[in-house]
C-alpha positions in Angstrom: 0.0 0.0 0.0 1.5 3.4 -0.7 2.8 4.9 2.4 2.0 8.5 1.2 -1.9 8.1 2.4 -4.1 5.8 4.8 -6.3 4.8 2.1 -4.5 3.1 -1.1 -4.5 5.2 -4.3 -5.8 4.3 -7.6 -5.1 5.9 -10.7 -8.3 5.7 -13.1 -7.6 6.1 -17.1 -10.3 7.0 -19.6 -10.3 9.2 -22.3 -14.5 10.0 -21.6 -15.7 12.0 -18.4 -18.4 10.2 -18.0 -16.7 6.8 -17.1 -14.1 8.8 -15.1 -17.0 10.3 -13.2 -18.8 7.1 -12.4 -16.1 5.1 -11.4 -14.6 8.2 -9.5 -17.4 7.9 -7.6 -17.6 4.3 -6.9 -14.3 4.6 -5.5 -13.7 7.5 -3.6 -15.4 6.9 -0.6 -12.4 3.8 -0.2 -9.9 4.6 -2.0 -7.8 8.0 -3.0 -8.5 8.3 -6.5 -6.3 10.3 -9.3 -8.4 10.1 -12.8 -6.3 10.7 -16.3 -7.4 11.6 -19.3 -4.9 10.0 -21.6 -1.8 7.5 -21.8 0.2 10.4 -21.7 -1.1 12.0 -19.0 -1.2 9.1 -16.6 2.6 8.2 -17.4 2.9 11.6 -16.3 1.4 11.1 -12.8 2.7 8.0 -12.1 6.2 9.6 -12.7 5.5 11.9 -9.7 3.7 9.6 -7.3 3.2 5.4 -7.5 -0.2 4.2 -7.3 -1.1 1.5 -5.8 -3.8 -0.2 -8.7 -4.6 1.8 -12.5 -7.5 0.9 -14.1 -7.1 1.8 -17.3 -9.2 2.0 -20.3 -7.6 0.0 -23.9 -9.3 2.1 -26.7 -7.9 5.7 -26.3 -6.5 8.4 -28.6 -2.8 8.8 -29.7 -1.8 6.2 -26.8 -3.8 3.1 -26.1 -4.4 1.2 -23.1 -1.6 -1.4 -24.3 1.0 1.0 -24.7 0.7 2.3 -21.3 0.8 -1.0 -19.6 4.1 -1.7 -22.0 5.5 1.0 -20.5 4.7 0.4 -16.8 6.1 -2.6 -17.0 9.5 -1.7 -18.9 9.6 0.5 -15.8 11.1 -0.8 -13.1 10.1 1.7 -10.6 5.9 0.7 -12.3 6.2 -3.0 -13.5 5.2 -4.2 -9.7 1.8 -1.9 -9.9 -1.5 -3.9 -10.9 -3.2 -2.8 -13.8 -6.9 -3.9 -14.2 -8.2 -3.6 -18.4 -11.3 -1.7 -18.2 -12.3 -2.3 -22.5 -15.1 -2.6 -24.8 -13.7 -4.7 -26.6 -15.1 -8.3 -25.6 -13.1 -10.7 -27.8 -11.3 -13.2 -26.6 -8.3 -12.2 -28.4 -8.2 -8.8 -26.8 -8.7 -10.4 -23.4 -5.7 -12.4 -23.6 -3.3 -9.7 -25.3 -4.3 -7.9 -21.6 -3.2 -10.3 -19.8 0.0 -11.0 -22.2 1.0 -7.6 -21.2 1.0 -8.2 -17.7 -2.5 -6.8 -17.1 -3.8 -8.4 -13.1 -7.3 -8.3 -14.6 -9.6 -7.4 -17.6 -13.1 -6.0 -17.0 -15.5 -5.7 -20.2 -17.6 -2.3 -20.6 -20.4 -1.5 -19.7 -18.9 -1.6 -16.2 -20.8 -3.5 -13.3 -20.6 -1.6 -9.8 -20.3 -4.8 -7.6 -18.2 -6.6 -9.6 -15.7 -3.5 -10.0 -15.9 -2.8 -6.5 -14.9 -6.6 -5.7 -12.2 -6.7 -8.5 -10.6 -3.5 -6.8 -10.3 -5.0 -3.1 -9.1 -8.1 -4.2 -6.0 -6.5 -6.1 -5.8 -4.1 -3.6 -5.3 -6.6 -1.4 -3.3 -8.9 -3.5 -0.7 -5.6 -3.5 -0.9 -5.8 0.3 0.5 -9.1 0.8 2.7 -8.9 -2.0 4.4 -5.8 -0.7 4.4 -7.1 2.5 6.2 -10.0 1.6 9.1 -8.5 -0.3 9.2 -6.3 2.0 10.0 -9.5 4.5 12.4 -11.0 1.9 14.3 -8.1 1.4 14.7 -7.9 5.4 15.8 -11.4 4.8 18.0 -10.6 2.0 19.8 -8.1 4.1 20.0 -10.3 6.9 21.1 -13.1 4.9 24.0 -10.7 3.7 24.9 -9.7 7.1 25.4 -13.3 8.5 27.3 -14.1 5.2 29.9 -11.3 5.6 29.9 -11.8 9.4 31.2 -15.7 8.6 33.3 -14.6 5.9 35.1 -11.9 8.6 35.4 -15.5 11.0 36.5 -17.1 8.0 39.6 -14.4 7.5 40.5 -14.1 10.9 40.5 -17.9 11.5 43.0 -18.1 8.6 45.3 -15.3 10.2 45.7 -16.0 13.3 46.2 -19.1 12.2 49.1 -18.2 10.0 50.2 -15.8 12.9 50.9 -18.7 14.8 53.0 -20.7 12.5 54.6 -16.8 12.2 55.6 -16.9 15.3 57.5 -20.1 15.4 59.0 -19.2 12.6 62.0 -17.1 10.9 59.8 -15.9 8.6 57.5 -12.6 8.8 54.0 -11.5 8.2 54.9 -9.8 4.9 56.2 -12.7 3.2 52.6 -14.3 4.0 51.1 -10.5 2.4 53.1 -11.0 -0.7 52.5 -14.6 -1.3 48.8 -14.5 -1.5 49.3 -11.4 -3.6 51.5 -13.7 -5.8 48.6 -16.3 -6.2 46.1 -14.3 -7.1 48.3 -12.6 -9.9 49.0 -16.0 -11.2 45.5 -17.5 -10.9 43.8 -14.1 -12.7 46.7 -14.3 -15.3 45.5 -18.1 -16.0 41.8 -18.5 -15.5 41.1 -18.4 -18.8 43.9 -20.7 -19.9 42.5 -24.3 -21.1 44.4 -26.0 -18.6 43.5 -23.9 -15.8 39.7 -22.2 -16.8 37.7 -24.9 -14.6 39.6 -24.3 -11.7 40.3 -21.0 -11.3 36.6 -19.1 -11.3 36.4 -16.1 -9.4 35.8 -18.1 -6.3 38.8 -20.4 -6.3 40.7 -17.4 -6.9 39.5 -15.6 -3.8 39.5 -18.8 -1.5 43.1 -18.9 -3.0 44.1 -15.7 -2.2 42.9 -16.0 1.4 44.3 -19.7 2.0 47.7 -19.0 0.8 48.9 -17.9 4.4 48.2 -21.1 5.8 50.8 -22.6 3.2 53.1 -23.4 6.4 50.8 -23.4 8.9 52.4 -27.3 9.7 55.5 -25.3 10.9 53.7 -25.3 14.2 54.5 -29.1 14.9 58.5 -28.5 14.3 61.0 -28.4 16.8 62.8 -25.1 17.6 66.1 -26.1 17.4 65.1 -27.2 13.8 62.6 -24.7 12.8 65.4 -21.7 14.2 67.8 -23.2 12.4 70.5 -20.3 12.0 72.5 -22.7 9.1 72.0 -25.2 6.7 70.4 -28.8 7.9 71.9 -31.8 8.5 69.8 -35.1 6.1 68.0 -36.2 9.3 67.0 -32.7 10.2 65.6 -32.3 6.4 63.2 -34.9 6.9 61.8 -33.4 9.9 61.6 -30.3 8.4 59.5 -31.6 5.6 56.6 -33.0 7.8 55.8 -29.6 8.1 53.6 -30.0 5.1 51.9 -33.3 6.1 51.6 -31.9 9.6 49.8 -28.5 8.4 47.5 -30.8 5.9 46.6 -33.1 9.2 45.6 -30.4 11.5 43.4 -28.7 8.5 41.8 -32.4 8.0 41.1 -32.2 11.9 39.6 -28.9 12.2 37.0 -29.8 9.5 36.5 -33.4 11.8 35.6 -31.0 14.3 33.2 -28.7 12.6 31.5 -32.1 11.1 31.3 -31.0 7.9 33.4 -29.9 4.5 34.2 -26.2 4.3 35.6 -24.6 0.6 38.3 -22.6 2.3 39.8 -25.5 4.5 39.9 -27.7 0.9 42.1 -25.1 -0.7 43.9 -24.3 2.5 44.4 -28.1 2.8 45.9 -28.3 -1.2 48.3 -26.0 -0.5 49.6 -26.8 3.2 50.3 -30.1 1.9 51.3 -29.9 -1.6 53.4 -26.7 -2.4 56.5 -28.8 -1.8 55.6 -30.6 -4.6 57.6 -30.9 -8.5 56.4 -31.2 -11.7 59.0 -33.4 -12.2 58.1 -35.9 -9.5 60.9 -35.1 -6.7 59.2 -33.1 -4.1 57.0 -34.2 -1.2 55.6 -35.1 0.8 53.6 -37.5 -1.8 56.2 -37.4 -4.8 53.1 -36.1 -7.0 53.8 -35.3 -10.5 52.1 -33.2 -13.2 48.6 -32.5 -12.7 48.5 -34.9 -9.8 49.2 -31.8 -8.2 46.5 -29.6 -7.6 46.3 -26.7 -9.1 46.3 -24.2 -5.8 49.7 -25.8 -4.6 51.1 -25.1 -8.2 50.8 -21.2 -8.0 51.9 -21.1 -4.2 55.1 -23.4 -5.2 56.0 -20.6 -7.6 54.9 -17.4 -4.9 57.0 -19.5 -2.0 60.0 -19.7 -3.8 60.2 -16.6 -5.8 59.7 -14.9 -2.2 62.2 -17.2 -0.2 65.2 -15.8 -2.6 64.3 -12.4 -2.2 63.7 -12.6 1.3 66.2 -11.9 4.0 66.7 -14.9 6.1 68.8 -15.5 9.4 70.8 -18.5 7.3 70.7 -16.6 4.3 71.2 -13.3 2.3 68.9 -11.2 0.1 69.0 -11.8 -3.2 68.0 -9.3 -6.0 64.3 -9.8 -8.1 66.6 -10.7 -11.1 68.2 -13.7 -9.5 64.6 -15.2 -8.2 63.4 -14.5 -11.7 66.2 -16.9 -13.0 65.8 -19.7 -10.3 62.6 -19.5 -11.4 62.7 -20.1 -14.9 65.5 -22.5 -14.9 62.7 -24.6 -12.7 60.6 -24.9 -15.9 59.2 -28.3 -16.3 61.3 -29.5 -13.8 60.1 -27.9 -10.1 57.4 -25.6 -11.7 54.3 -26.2 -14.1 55.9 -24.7 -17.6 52.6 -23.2 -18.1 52.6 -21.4 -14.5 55.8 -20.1 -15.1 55.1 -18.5 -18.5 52.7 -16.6 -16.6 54.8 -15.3 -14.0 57.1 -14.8 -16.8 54.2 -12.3 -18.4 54.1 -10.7 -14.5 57.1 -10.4 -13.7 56.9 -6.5 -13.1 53.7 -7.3 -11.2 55.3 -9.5 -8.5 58.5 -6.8 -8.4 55.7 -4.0 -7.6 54.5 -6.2 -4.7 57.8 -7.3 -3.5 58.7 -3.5 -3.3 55.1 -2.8 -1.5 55.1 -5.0 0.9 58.7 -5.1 1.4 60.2 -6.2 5.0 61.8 -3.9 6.9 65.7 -3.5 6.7 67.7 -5.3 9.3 68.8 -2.0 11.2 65.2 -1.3 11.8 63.9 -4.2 12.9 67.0 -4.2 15.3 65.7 -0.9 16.5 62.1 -1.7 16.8 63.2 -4.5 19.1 65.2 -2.4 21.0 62.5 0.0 21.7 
C-alpha cells in the first residue's frame, strides 16, 4: 500500500468524463482516486507519485491502453503496480493480449458496480501481501548478507591468526605471507582463462586462494625449535623433519574440519596448498612425490609465490638476493620444479610481482634491530 496516504490510491484512465466520473465515484469513498485523461497524461502522474492499482481503459487516442501497460512494466520503478483492463472490446483475443502484457485483470464495458468494486479489493489486497512479503524477503536478503559477511570476517580471521601462529615459530615474517597470496592471485587471474586452468580458477577459487595461501606453512607449528630456528643449513635427518611440516599443516586442517562435522571450501584449498606446495612437476618433491597434474592446481601457483619470495627474502641463514636472481631460479625450474605453463605466466608478470615485492617489502635489518630495541 503506498505509504504516502491511509487509504490506497488508484489511478483511473479514460479518455470519456463520464466513465471517469462514475467510477470516480464508486471509488472515492475507499480509495484515494487520481483520474487521467490519456496514456500520456497518466505516465505523467505515475512519474510523480506510485499508485497503488490503475485501471485503465484500452481504446484511447494517440496512446492506447496497451501502450501504457508496455511501459509500466519496462519501468522498473511501475512493473510491480497492478493494472486492471477496463475495454469494450469483448473478444477473446483482446482479453488475452491484456493479460500478455502483464495486465492483473480485464473487466468488459459496460462496467458492473459490484463486480468493479470486488475486482478492486481483491487486487488491492493482493498488493498488500505482495508488498508485505518483499518487504519481509528483502529484510531477509539483508540479513542473509549480514550473517554471510559476518562468517566470511570469521572465516579471514581464523586463517590469520592461524598463520600468525606458524609466524611466530618461525624465521619468517608476516609480509612474506602479504606478498605470497598477492603472488597467487596474480597467477591465478593471469590463467583463468587458460584451457588448462579455466575450470579451476573461477572467481571463487581465486579468492578462497588468495585467502588460504597464508596457511601454506601453517604445519610449521608441529616443528622443533632447534630445527625450525635453524640459524644454518640442515643436516639429512633434520631435512626430513623439516619436511613434515607439510603433512603436519594438511593433518591439523583435516582435523579442524572433523571437528566442525562437515566440509568447508576454504579448508579444501587451505588443505591443497599446506600439503602440496613442496611438490615438483618433475616428481621429486614431497611429501607424496606427485607429479604433473596430480598436483593440484592451488599448490602449483603457491610453489612458484613460496619460492620466488624465499630468494628475495632476508633470512637468518641466508642473504637477500636481487628480483633478477629469483626471476632466474625461477625459470630454470621450468618443467622441472614448476608447471611450464605457471611459469610462462609469471614470466608475463614479472613487473607485477617486483611492484609487490617493493610494496610489501620487509623492513631493513637496522630497523627491525631498533624496533626490538625500543
Amino acid at each position: 500500500m503506498n505509504s504516502s496516504t491511509q487509504r490506497p490510491i488508484v489511478l483511473v484512465v479514460d479518455d470519456v468524463p463520464a466513465n471517469l466520473q462514475l467510477i470516480s465515484e464508486l471509488l472515492r469513498e475507499l480509495y484515494h482516486v487520481r483520474i487521467a485523461t490519456s496514456g500520456a497524461q497518466a505516465l505523467k502522474i505515475v512519474d510523480r507519485t506510485i499508485p497503488d492499482l490503475i485501471l485503465l481503459d484500452v481504446m484511447m487516442p494517440e496512446m492506447d491502453g496497451y501502450e501504457v501497460c508496455r511501459r509500466l512494466q519496462q519501468n522498473p520503478q511501475t512493473r510491480d503496480v497492478p493494472v486492471m483492463f477496463l475495454s469494450a472490446r469483448i473478444q477473446h483475443e483482446d482479453e488475452c493480449q491484456g493479460f500478455a502484457l502483464g495486465a492483473a485483470d480485464y473487466l468488459f464495458k459496460p462496467i458492473n458496480p459490484a463486480i468493479l468494486l470486488a475486482r478492486v479489493q481483491t487486487q488491492l489486497r493482493l498488493k498488500a501481501t505482495t508488498d508485505l512479503l518483499r518487504s519481509h524477503n528483502a529484510y531477509l536478503d539483508q540479513e542473509v548478507l549480514a550473517r554471510t559477511r559476518e562468517l566470511q570476517a570469521t572465516h579471514d580471521v581464523t586463517i590469520l591468526a592461524l598463520a600468525s601462529l606458524a609466524e611466530t615459530r618461525d624465521n619468517e615474517t608476516g609480509n612474506h605471507l602479504r606478498r605470497t597470496q598477492h603472488y597467487v592471485r596474480l597467477l591465478a587471474e593471469k590463467l583463468s582463462d587458460h584451457p588448462r586452468f579455466s575450470v579451476h580458477l573461477d572467481d571463487q577459487s581465486i579468492e578462497l586462494m588468495f585467502k588460504s595461501a597464508p596457511l601454506h606453512d601453517i604445519g610449521k607449528v608441529g616443528i622443533a625449535d632447534h630445527i625450525l630456528l635453524k640459524p644454518g643449513r640442515f643436516e639429512p635427518a633434520e631435512f626430513e623433519i623439516m619436511k613434515t611440516h607439510a603433512q603436519l599443516g594438511y593433518q591439523a586442517l583435516v582435523h579442524a574440519e572433523e571437528l566442525l562435522g562437515a566440509q568447508v571450501p576454504f579448508l579444501r584449498i587451505a588443505k591443497e596448498i599446506a600439503l602440496c606446495h613442496h611438490e615438483k612437476w618433475d616428481g621429486s618433491g614431497y611429501p607424496n612425490g606427485l607429479a604433473g597434474d596430480a598436483i593440484p592446481v592451488s599448490a602449483r601457483l603457491m610453489a612458484v609465490a613460496d619460492v620466488y619470495d624465499a630468494v628475495i627474502s632476508r633470512r637468518v641463514y641466508k642473504s637477500q638476493m636481487c628480483h633478477e636472481k629469483a626471476f632466474a631460479i625461477i625459470c630454470e625450474g621450468a618443467g622441472r620444479h614448476f608447471d611450464p605453463d605457471v611459469v610462462a605466466a609469471f614470466i608475463d608478470l614479472e613487473k607485477e610481482f617486483e611492484r609487490i615485492a617493493e610494496r610489501y617489502a620487509d623492513a631493513p635489518a637496522e630497523d627491525a634491530l631498533e624496533a626490538l630495541a625500543g
